[in-house]
Jmol script that loads the backbone (N, CA, C; Angstrom):
load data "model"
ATOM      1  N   UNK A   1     138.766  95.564  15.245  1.00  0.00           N
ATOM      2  CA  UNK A   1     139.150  95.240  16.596  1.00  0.00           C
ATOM      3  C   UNK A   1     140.568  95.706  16.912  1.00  0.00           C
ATOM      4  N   UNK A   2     141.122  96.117  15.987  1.00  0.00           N
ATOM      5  CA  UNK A   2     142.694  96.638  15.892  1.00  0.00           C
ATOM      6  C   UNK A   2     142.693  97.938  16.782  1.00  0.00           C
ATOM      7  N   UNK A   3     141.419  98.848  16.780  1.00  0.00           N
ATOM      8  CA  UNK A   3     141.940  99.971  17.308  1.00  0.00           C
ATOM      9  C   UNK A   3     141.885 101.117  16.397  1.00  0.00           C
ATOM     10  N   UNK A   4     141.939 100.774  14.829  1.00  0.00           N
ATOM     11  CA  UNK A   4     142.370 101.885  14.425  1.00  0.00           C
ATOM     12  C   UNK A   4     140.745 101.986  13.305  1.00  0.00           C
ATOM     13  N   UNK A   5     140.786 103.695  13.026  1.00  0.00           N
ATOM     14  CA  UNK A   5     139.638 103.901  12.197  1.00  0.00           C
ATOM     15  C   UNK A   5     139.708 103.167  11.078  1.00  0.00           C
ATOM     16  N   UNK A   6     138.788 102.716  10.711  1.00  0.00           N
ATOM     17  CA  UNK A   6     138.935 102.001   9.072  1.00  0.00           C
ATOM     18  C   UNK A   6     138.071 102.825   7.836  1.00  0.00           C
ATOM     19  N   UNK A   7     136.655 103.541   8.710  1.00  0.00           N
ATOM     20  CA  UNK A   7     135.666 104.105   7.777  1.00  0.00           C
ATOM     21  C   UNK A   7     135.244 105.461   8.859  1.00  0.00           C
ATOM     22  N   UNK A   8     134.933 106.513   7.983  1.00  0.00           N
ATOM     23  CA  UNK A   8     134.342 107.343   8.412  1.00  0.00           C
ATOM     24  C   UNK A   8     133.330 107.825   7.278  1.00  0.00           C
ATOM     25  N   UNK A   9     132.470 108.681   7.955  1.00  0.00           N
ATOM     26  CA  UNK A   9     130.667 109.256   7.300  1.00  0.00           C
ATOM     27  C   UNK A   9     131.424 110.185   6.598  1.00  0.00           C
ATOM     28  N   UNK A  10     130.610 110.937   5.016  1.00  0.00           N
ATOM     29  CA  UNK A  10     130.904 111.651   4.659  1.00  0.00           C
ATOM     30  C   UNK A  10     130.479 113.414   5.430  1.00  0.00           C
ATOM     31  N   UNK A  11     131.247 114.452   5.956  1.00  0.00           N
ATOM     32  CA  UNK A  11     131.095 115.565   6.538  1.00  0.00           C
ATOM     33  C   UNK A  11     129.208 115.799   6.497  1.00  0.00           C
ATOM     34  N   UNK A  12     128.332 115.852   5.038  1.00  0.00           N
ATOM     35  CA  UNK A  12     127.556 116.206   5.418  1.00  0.00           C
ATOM     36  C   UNK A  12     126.082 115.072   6.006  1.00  0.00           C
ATOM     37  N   UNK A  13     126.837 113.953   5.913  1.00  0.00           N
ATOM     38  CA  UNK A  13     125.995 112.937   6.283  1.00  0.00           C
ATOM     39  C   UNK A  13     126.407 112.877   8.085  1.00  0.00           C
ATOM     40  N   UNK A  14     127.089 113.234   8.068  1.00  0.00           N
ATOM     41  CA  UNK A  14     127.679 113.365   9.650  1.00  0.00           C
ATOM     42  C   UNK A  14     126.867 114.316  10.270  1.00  0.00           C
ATOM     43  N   UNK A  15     126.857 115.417  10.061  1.00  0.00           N
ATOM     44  CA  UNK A  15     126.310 116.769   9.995  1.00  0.00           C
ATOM     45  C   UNK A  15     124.651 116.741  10.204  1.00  0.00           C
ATOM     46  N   UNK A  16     124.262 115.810   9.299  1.00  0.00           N
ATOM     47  CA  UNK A  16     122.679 116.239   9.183  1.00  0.00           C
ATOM     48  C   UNK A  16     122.161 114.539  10.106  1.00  0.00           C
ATOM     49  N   UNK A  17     122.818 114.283  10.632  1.00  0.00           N
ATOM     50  CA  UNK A  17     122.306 113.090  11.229  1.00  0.00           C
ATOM     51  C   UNK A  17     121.508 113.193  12.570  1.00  0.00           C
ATOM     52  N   UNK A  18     121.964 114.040  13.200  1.00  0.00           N
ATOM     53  CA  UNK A  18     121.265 114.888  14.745  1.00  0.00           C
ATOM     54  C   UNK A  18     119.968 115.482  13.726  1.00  0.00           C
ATOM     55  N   UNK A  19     120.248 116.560  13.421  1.00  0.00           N
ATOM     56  CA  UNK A  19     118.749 117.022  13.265  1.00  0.00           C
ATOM     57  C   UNK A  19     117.510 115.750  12.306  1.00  0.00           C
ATOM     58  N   UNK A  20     118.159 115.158  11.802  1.00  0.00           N
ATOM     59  CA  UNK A  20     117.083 114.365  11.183  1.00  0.00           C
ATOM     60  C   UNK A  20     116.622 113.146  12.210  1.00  0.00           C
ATOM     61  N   UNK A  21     117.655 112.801  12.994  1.00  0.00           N
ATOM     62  CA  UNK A  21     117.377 111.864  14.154  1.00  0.00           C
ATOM     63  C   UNK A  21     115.749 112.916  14.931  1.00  0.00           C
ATOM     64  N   UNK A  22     116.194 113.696  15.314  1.00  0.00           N
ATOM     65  CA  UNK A  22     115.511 115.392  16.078  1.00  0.00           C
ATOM     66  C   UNK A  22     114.239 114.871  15.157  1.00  0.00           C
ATOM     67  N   UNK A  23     114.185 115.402  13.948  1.00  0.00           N
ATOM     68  CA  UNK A  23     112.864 115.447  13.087  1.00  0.00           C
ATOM     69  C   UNK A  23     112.042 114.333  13.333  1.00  0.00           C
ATOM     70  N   UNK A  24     112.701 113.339  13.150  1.00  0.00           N
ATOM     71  CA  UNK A  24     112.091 111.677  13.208  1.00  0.00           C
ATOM     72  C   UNK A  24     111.080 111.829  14.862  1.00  0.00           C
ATOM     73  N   UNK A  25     112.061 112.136  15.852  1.00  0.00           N
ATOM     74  CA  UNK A  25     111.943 111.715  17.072  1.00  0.00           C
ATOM     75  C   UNK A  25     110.343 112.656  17.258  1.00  0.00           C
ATOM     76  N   UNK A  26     110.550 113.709  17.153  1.00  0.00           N
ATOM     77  CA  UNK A  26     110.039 114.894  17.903  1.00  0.00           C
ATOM     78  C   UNK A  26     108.182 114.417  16.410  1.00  0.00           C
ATOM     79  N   UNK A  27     108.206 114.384  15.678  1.00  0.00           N
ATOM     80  CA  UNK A  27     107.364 113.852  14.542  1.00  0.00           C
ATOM     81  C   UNK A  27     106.462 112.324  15.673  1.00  0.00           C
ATOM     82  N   UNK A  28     107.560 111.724  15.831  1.00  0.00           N
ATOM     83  CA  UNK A  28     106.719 110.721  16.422  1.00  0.00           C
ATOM     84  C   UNK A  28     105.870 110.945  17.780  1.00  0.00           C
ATOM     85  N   UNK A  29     106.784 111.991  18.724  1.00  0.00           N
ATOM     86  CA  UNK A  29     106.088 112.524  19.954  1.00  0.00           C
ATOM     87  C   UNK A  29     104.971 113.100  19.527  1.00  0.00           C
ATOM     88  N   UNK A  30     104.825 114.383  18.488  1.00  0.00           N
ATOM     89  CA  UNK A  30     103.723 115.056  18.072  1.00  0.00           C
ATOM     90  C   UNK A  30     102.399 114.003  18.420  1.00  0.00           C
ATOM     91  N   UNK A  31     103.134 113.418  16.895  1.00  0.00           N
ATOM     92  CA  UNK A  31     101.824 111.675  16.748  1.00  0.00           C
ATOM     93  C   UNK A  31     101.266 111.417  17.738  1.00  0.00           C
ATOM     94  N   UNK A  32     102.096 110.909  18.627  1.00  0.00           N
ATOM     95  CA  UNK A  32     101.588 110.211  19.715  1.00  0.00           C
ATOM     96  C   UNK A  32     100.818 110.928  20.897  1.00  0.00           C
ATOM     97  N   UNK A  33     100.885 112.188  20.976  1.00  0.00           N
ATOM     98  CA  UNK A  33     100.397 113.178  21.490  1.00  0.00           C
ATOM     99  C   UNK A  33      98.985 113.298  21.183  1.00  0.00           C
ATOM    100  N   UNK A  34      99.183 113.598  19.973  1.00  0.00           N
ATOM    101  CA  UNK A  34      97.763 113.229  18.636  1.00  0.00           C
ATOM    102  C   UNK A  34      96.412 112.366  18.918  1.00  0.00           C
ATOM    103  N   UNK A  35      97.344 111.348  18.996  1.00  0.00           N
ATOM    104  CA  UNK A  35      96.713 109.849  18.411  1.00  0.00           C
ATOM    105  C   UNK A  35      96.440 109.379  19.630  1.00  0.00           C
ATOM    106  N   UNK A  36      96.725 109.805  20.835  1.00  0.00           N
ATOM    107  CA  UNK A  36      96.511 108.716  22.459  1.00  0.00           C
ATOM    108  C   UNK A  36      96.104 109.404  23.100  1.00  0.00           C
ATOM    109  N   UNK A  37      95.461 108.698  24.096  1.00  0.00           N
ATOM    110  CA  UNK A  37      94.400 109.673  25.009  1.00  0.00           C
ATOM    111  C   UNK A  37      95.710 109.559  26.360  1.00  0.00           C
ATOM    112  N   UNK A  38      95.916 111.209  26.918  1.00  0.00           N
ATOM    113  CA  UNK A  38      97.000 110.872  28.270  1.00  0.00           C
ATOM    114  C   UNK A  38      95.691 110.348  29.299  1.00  0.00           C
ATOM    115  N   UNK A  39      97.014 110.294  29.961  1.00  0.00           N
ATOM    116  CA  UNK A  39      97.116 109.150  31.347  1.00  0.00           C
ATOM    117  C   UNK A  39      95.979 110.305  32.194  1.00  0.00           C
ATOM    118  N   UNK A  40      95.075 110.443  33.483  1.00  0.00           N
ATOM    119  CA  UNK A  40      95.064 111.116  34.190  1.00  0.00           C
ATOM    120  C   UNK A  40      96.037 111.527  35.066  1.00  0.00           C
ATOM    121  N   UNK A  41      95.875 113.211  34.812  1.00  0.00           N
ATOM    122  CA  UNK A  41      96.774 113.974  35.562  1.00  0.00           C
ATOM    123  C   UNK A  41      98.156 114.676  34.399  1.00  0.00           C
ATOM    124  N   UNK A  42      98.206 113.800  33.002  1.00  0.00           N
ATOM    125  CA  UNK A  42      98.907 114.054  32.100  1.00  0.00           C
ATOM    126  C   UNK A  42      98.554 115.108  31.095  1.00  0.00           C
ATOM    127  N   UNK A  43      97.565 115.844  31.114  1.00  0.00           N
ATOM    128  CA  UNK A  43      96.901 116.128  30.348  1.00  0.00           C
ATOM    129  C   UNK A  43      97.575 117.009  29.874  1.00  0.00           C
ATOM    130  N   UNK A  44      98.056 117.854  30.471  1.00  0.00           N
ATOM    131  CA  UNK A  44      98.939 119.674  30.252  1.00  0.00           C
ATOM    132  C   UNK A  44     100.461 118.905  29.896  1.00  0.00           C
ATOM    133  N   UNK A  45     100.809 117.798  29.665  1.00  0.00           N
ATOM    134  CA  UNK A  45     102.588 117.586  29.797  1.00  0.00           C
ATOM    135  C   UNK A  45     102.776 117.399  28.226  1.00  0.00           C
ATOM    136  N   UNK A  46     101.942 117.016  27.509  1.00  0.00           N
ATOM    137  CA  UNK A  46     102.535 117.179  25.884  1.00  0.00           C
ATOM    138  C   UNK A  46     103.150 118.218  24.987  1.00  0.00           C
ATOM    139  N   UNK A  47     103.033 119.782  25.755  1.00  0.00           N
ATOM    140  CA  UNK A  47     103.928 120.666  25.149  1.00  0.00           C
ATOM    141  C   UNK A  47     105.230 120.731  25.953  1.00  0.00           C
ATOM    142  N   UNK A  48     105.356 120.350  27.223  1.00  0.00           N
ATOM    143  CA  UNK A  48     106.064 120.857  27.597  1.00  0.00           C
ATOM    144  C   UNK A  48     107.285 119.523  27.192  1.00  0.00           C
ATOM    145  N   UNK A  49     106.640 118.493  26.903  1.00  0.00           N
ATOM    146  CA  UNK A  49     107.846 117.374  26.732  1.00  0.00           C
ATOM    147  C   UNK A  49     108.404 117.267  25.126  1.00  0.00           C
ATOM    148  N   UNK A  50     107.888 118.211  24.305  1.00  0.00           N
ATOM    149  CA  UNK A  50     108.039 118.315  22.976  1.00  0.00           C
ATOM    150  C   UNK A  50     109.143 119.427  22.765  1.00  0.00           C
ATOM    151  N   UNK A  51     108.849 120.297  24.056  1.00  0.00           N
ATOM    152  CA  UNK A  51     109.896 121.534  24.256  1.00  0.00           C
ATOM    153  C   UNK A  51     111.004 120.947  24.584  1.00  0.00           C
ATOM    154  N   UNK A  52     110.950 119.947  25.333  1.00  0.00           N
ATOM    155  CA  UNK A  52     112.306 119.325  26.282  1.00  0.00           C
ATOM    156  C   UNK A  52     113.061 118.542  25.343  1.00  0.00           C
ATOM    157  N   UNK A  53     112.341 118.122  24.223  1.00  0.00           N
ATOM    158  CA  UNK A  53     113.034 117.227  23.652  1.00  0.00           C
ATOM    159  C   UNK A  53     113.364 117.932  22.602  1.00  0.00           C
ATOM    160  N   UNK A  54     113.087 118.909  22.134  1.00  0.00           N
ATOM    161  CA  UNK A  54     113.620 120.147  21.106  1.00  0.00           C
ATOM    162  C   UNK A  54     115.001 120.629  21.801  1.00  0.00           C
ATOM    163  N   UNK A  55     115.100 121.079  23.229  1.00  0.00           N
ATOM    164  CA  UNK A  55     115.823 121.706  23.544  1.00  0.00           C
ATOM    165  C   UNK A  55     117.049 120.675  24.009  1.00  0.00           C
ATOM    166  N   UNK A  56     116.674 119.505  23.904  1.00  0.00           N
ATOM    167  CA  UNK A  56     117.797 118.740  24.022  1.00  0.00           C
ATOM    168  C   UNK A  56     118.548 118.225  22.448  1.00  0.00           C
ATOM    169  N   UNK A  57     117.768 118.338  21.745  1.00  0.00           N
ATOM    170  CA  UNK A  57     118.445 117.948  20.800  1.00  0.00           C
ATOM    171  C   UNK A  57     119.047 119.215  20.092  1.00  0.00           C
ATOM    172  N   UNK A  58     118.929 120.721  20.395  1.00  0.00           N
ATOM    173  CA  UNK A  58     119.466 121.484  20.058  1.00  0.00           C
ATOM    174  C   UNK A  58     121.030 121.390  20.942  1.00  0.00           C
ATOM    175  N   UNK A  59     120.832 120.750  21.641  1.00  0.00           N
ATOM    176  CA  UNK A  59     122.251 121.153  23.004  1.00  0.00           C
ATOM    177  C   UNK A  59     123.330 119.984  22.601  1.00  0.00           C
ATOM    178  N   UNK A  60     122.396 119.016  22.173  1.00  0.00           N
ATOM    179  CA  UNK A  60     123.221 117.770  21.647  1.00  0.00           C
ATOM    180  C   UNK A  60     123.870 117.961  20.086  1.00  0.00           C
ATOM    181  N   UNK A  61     123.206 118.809  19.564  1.00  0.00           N
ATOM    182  CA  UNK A  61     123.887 119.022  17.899  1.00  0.00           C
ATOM    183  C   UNK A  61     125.051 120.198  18.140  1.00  0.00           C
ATOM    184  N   UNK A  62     124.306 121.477  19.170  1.00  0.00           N
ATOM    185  CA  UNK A  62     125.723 122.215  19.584  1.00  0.00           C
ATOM    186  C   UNK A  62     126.543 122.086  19.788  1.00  0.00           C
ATOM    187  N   UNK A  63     126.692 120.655  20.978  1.00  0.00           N
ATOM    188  CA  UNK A  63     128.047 119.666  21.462  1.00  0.00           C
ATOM    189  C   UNK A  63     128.504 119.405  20.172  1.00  0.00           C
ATOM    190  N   UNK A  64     128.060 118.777  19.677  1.00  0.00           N
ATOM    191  CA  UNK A  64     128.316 117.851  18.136  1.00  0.00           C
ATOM    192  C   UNK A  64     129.535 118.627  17.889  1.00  0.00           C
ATOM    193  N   UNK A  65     128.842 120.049  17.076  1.00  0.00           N
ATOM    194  CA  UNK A  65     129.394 120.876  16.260  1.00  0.00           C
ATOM    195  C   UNK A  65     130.696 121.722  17.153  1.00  0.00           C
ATOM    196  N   UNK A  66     130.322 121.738  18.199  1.00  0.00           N
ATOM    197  CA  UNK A  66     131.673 122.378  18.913  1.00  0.00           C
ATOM    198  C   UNK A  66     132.591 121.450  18.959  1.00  0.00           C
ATOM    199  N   UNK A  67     132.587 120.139  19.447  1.00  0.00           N
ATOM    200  CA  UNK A  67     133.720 119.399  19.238  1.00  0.00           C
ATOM    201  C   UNK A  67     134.244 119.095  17.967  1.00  0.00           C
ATOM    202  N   UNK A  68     133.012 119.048  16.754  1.00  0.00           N
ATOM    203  CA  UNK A  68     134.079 118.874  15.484  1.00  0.00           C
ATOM    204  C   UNK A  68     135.002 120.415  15.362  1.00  0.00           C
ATOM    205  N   UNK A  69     134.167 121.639  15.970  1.00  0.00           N
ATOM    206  CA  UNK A  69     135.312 122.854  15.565  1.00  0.00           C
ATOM    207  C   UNK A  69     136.523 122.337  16.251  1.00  0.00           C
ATOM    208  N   UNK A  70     136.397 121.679  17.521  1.00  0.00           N
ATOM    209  CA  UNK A  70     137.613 121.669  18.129  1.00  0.00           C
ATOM    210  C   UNK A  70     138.560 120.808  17.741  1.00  0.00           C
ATOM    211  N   UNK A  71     138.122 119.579  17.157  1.00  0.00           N
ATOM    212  CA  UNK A  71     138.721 118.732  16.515  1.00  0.00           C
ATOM    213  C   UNK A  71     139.931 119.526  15.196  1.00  0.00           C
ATOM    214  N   UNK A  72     138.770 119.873  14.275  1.00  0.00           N
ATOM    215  CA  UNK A  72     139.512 120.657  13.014  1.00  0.00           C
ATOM    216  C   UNK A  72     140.381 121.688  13.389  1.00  0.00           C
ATOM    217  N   UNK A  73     139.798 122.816  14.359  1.00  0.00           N
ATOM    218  CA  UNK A  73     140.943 123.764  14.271  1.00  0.00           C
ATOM    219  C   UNK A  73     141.592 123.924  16.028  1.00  0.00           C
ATOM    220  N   UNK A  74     141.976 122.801  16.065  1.00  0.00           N
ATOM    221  CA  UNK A  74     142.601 122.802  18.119  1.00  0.00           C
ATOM    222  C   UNK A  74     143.255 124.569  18.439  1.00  0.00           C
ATOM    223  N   UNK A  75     143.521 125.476  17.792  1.00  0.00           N
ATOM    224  CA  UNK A  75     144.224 126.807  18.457  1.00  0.00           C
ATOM    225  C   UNK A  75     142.749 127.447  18.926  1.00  0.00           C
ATOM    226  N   UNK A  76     141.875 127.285  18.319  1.00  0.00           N
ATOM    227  CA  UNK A  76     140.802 127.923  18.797  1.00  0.00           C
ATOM    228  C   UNK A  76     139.735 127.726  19.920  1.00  0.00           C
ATOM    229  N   UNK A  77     139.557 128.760  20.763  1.00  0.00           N
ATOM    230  CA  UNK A  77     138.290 127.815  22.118  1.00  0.00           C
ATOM    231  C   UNK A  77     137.504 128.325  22.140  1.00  0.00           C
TER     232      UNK A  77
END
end "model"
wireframe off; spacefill off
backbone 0.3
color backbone group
């Protein structure tokens, strides 16, 4: 409650936490895709929401990784 860091993740546990979050997530959409009958009118939306959620979690690990570059080496943009 002080404010100040006390613990931080080790670099590659930091690192691999987006894409395995990604794996988990996108694994369970598949499934459920799989395993459930859609809604009417849903029928065609299971690739395209498997894409969306690929392509967001690629944009979200890019952020990730650009701000730790920016963090580590600030002269560079």
């Amino acid at each position: 409650m002080s404010g100040t860091v006390n613990w931080t993740a080790p670099r590659p546990l930091a690192l691999s936490f987006t894409p395995m979050l990604a794996g988990l997530v996108l694994v369970a959409a598949t499934a459920a895709t799989i395993m459930s009958e859609p809604r009417p009118g849903q029928e065609g939306m299971a690739v395209p929401v498997i894409l969306f959620l690929s392509a967001a979690f690629l944009a979200v690990h890019s952020l990730h990784l650009r701000l730790i570059s920016k963090l580590t080496n600030p002269t560079d943009s």
